[in-house]
C-alpha positions in Angstrom: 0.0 0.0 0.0 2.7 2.6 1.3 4.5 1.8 -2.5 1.6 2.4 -4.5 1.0 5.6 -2.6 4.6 6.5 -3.5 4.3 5.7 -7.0 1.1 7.8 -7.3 2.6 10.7 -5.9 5.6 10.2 -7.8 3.7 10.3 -10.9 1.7 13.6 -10.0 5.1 15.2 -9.4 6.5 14.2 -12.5 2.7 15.4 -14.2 2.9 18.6 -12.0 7.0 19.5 -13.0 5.5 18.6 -16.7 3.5 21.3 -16.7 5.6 23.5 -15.1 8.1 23.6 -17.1 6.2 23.7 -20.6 4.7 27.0 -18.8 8.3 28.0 -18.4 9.2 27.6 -21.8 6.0 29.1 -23.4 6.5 32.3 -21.4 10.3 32.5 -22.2 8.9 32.4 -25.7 6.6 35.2 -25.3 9.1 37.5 -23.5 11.8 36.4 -26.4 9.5 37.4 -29.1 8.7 40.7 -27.6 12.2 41.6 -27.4 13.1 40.4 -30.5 10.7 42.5 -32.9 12.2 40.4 -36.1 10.8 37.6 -34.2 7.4 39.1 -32.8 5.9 38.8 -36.4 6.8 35.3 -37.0 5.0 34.2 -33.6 1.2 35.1 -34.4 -1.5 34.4 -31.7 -2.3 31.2 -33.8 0.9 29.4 -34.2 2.1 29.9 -30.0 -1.5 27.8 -29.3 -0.7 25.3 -32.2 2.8 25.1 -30.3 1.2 24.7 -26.9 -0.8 22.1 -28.0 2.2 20.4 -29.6 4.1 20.1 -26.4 0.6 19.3 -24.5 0.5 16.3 -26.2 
C-alpha cells in the first residue's frame, strides 16, 4: 500500500513538473519574441496555441 501511494505521488510530481516547465518555456517564448521585434511577427497568436498544443500532447 505505502508503494503504491509512493508511486502515485511520484507520478503527480513528475505530471505537475511537466506542466511546469512547458509553462516555463511558453512564457520564455513570449518574453523572447517581444524583445526580439524580427521575431514578434513570425510568432502570431495562432501558431504559439498550435505550439502549446504540440508540447501538450
Amino acid at each position: 500500500m505505502d508503494l503504491l501511494k509512493f508511486v502515485v505521488t511520484g507520478l503527480l510530481v513528475a505530471m505537475g513538473a511537466g506542466v511546469l516547465g512547458t509553462a516555463v518555456v511558453g512564457l520564455v517564448e513570449v518574453i523572447r519574441a517581444y524583445l526580439d521585434p524580427a521575431r514578434r511577427d513570425v510568432i502570431t497568436h495562432r501558431n504559439w496555441r498550435e505550439n502549446l498544443r504540440h508540447m501538450l500532447h
